[in-house]
N, C-alpha and C positions, 0 to 999 in steps of 0.2 A: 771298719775291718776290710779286709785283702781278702781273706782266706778262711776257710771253718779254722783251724787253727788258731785265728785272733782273738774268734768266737768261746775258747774253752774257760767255761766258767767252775771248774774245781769239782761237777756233780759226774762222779761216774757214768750214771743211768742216764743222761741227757741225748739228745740227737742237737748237738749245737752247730748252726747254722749260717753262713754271714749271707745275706742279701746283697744283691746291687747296688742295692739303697745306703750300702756301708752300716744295714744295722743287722745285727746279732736277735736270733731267736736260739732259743732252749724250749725242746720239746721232751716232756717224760717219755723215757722207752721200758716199758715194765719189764718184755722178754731181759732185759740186764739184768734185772733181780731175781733172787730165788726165788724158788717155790713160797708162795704163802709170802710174799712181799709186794710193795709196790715202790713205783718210782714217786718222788717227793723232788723238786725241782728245786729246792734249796736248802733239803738236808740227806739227799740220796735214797737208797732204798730203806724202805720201813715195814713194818712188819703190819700184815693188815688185823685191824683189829675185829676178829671174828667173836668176839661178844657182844659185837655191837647188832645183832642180827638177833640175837639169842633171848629167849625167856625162862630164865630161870627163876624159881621161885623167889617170891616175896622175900621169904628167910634164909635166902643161901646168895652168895658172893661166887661170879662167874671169874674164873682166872685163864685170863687169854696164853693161848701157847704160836706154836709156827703150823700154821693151819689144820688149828683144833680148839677146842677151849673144856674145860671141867664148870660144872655147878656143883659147889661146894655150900652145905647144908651150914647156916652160922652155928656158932655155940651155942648151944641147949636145943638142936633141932637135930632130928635123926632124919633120914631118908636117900633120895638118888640125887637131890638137888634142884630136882623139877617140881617132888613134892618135898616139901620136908613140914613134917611135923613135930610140934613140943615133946622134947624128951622126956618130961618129966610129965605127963598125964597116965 
């Protein structure tokens, strides 16, 4: 490479870089993505997956949103999704 210019590799979110050395670096720049995303250096921003932090009950299924998520009580469980208990006792 010449110039950061040589360096652009197609990812939005990058801070692409040409060295001396004629070699290219790509570094993730998160402030590029929105809120509740992050940078991915070779599929752009993505969405951070906030159930991955989360305990929700045993019997309920977490559904990730853009910085938020729900516990959701499975079928035949009633509750808030933190607890869910059998509907049917």
């Amino acid at each position: 490479c010449i110039n950061n210019s040589d360096c652009d590799d197609g990812v939005a979110c990058t801070l692409d870089v040409c060295h001396g050395s004629h070699q290219c670096s790509f570094t993730p720049d998160n402030s590029q993505c929105s809120n509740g995303h992050y940078c991915d250096t070779v599929e752009g921003c993505l969405n951070i997956d906030d159930c991955a932090s989360v305990s929700c009950s045993p019997h309920a299924t977490c559904v990730d949103g853009i910085n938020s998520y729900t516990c959701n009580c499975n079928t035949g469980y009633v509750g808030d999704g933190f607890i869910c208990e059998d509907a049917f006792l």
